[in-house]
LOFIFI-674166 format. One record per residue (C-alpha): residue number from 1; residue in three letters; x, y negated, z negated. Coordinates in nm, 4 decimals. Last residue first. Layout:
# LOFIFI-674166
REC   n res       c1       c2       c3
REC NUM ALA        X        Y        Z
...
# end
This chain:
# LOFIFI-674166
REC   n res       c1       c2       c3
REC 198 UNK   1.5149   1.6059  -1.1440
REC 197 UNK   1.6582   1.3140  -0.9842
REC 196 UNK   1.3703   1.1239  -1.0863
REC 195 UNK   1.4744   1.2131  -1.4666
REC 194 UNK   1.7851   1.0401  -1.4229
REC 193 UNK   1.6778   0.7502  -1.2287
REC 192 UNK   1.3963   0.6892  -1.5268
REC 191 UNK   1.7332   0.7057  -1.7835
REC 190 UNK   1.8994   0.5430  -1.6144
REC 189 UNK   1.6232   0.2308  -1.5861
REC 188 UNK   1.6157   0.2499  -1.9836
REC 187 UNK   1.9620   0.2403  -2.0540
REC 186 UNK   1.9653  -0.0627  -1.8409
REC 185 UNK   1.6513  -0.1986  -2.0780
REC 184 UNK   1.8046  -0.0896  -2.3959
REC 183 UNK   2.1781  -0.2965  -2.2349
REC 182 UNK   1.9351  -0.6221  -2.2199
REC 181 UNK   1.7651  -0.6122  -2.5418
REC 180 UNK   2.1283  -0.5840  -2.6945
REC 179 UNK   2.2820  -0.8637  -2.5017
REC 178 UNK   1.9741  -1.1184  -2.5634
REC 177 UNK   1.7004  -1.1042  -2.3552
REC 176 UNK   1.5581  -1.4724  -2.1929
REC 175 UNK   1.3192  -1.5805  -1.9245
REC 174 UNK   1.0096  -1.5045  -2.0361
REC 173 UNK   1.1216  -1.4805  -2.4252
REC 172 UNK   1.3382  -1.1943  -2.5803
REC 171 UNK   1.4252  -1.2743  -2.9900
REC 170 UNK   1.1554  -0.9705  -3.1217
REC 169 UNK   1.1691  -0.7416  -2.8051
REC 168 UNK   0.8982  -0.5405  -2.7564
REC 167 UNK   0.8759  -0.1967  -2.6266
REC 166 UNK   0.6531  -0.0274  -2.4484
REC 165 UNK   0.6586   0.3773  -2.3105
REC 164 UNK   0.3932   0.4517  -2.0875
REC 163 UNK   0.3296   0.7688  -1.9387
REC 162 UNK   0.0578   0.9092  -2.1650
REC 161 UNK  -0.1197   0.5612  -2.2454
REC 160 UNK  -0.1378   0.4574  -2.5767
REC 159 UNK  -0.0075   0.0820  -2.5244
REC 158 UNK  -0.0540  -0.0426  -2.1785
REC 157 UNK  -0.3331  -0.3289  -2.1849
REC 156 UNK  -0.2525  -0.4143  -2.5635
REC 155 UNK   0.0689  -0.4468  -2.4519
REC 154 UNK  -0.0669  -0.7353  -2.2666
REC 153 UNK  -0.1522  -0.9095  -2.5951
REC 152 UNK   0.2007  -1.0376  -2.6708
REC 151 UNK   0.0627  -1.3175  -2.3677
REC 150 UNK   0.2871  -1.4270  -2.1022
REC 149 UNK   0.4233  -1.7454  -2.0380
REC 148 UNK   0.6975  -1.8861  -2.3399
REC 147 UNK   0.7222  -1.4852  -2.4229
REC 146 UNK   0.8550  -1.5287  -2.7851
REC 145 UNK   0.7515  -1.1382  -2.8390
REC 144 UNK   0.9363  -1.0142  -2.5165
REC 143 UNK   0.7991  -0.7570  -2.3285
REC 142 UNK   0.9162  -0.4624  -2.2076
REC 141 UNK   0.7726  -0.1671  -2.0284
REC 140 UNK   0.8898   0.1777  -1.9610
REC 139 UNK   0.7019   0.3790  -1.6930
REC 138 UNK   0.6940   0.7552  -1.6420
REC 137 UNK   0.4279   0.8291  -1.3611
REC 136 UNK   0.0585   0.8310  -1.3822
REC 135 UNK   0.0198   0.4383  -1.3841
REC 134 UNK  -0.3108   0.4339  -1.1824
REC 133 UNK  -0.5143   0.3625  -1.5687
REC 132 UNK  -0.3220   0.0675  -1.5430
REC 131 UNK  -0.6012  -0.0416  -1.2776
REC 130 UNK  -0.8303  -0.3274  -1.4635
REC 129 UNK  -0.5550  -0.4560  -1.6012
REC 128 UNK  -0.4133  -0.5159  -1.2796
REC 127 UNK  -0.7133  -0.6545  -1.1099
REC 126 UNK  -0.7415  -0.8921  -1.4220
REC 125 UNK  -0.3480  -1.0103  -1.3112
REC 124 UNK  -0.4047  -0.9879  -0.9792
REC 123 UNK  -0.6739  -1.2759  -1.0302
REC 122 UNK  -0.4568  -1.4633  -1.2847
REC 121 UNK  -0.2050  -1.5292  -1.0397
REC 120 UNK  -0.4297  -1.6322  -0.7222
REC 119 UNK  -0.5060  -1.8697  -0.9426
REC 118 UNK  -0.1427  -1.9911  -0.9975
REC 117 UNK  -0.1083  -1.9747  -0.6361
REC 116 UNK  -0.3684  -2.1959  -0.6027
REC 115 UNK  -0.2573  -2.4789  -0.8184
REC 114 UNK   0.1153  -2.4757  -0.6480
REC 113 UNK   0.0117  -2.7572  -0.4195
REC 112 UNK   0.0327  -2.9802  -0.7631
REC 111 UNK   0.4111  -2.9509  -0.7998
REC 110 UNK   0.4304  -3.1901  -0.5607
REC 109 UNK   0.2554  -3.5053  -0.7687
REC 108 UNK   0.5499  -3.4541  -1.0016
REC 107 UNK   0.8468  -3.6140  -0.7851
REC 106 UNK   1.1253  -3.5446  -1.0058
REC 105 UNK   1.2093  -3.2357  -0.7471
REC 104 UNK   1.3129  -2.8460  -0.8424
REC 103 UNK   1.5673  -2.6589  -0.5873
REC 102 UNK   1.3653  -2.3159  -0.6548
REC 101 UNK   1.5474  -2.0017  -0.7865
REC 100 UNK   1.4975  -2.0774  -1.1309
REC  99 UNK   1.6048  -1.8166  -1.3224
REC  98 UNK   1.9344  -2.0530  -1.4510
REC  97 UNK   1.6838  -2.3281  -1.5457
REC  96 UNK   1.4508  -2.0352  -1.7392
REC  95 UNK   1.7889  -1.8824  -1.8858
REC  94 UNK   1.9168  -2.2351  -2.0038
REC  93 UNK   1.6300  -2.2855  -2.1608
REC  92 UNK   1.5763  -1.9862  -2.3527
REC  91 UNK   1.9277  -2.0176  -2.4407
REC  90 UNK   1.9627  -2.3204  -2.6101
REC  89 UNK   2.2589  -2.5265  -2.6224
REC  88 UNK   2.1938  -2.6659  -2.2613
REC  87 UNK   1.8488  -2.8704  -2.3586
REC  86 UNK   1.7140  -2.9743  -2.0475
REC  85 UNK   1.7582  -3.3340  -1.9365
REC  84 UNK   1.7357  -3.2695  -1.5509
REC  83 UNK   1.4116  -3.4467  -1.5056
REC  82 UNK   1.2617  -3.0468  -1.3531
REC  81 UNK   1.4449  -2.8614  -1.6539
REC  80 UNK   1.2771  -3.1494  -1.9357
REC  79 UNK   0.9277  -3.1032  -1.7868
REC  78 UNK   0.9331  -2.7237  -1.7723
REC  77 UNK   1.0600  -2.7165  -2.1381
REC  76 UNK   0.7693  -2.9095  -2.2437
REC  75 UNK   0.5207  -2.7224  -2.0326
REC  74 UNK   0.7139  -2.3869  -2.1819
REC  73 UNK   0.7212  -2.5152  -2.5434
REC  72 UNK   0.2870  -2.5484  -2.4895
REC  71 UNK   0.3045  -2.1734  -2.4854
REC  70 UNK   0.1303  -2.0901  -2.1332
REC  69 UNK  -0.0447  -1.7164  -2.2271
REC  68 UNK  -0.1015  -1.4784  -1.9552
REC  67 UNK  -0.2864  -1.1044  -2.0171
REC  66 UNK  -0.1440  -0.8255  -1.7523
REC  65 UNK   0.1384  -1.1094  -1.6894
REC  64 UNK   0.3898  -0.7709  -1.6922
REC  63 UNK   0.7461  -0.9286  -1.8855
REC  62 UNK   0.9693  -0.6664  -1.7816
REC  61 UNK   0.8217  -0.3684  -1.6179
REC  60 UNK   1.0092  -0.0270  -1.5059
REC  59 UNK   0.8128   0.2154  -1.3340
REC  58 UNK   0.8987   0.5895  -1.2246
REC  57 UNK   0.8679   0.8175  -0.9626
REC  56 UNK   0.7418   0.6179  -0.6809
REC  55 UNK   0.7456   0.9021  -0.3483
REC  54 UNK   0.3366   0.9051  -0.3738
REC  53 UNK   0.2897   0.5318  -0.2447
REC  52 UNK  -0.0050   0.3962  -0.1811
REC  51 UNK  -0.1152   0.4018  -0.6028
REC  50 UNK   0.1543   0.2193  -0.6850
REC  49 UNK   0.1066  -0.0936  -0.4197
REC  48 UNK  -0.0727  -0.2916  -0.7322
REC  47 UNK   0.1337  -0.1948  -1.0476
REC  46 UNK   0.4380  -0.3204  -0.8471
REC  45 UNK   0.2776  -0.6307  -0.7518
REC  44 UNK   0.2246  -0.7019  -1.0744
REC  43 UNK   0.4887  -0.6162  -1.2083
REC  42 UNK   0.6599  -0.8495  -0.9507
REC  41 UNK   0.4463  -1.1164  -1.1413
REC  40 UNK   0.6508  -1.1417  -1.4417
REC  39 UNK   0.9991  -0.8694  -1.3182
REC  38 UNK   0.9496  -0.5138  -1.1654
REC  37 UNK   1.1415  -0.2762  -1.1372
REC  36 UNK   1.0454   0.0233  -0.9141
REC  35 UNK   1.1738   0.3596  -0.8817
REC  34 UNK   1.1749   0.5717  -0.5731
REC  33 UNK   1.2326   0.8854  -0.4907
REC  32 UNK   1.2050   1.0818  -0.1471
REC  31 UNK   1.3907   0.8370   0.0025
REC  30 UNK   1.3899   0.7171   0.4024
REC  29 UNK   1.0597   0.6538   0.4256
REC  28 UNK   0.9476   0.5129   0.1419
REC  27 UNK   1.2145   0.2798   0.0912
REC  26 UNK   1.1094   0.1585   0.4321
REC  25 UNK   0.7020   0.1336   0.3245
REC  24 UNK   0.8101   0.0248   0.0334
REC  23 UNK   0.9913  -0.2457   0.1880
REC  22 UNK   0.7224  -0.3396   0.4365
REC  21 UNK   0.4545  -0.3610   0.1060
REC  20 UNK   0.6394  -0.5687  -0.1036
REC  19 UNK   0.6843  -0.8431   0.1365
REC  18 UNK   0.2943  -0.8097   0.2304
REC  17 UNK   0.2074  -0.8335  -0.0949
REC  16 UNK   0.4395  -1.1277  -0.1388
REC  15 UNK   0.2678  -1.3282   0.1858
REC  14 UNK  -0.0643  -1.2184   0.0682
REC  13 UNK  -0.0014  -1.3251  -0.2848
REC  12 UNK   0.0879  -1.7342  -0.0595
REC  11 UNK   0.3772  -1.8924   0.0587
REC  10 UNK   0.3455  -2.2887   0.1724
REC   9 UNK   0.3737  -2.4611  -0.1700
REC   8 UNK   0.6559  -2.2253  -0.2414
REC   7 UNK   0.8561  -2.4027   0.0354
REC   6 UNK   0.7294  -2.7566  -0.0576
REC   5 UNK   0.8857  -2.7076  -0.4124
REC   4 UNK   1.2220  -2.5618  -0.2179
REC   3 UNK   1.4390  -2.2551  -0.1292
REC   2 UNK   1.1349  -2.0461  -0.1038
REC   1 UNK   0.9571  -1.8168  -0.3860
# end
């Protein structure tokens, strides 16, 4: 995302595509397995280079966007994080400053540059529901039912598909799994390396 609000202004899908693409391409390469894990829109991404890439052997998704919700907390909570007056006795909030890998500014107005990448959002994210059907390899997905940004209804999108095992957390939000939610999704990932290795 860049170091800075002006720095993610600048970057673009094309630019994270591309990103994802020259390290598959490596990873490709050099190991005949591969698992991906991918987080919000890195799911994304994920479900998008799948199908040019036969040396993926397994999938792990936490919090796909396949159908995006904005819960009016997360505005809120975005506000607070960005003035610096977040609320540090809650974890959801915490976890979404702590996640934040962007040095965040007071100055509103400059958040507005980010508009098109939010568009360019929701476009993968029909594309992606629209190509699920490429997921032919064992995937695990997780989603969190107080998901502050994506909607409970993108299970919907994966649910009753051969290879695709879903789970949803009842306390996990965007940003947030508690201890528990977090050692069933490590579990999880050994379990996919395990069965790659096969």
């Amino acid at each position: 995302h860049g170091g800075s609000v002006q720095d993610f202004s600048r970057t673009s899908m094309t630019k994270w595509k591309n990103q994802v693409k020259d390290l598959l391409d490596d990873l490709c390469e050099r190991y005949d397995s591969v698992i991906l894990v991918g987080y919000s829109m890195g799911t994304l991404l994920s479900i998008d280079a799948l199908p040019r890439y036969n040396n993926i052997r397994g999938l792990l998704l936490l919090n796909a966007p396949l159908r995006i919700f904005v819960r009016p907390v997360m505005n809120f909570r975005s506000l607070r994080i960005c003035l610096g007056i977040e609320q540090k006795n809650n974890p959801h909030e915490v976890m979404c400053k702590n996640d934040t890998s962007i040095t965040l500014t007071k100055k509103m107005w400059e958040y507005i540059a980010w508009i098109p990448h939010g568009l360019e959002l929701l476009q993968l994210s029909r594309q992606c529901r629209n190509s699920v059907d490429n997921i032919n390899i064992p995937c695990k997905a997780f989603f969190g039912r107080v998901d502050e940004l994506v909607s409970v209804k993108s299970t919907n999108c994966l649910r009753g598909r051969v290879n695709i095992d879903v789970t949803v957390f009842d306390e996990a939000g965007h940003f947030y799994f508690n201890d528990e939610d977090r050692q069933t999704v490590i579990d999880s990932l050994l379990e996919l390396i395990n069965n790659a290795r096969r």
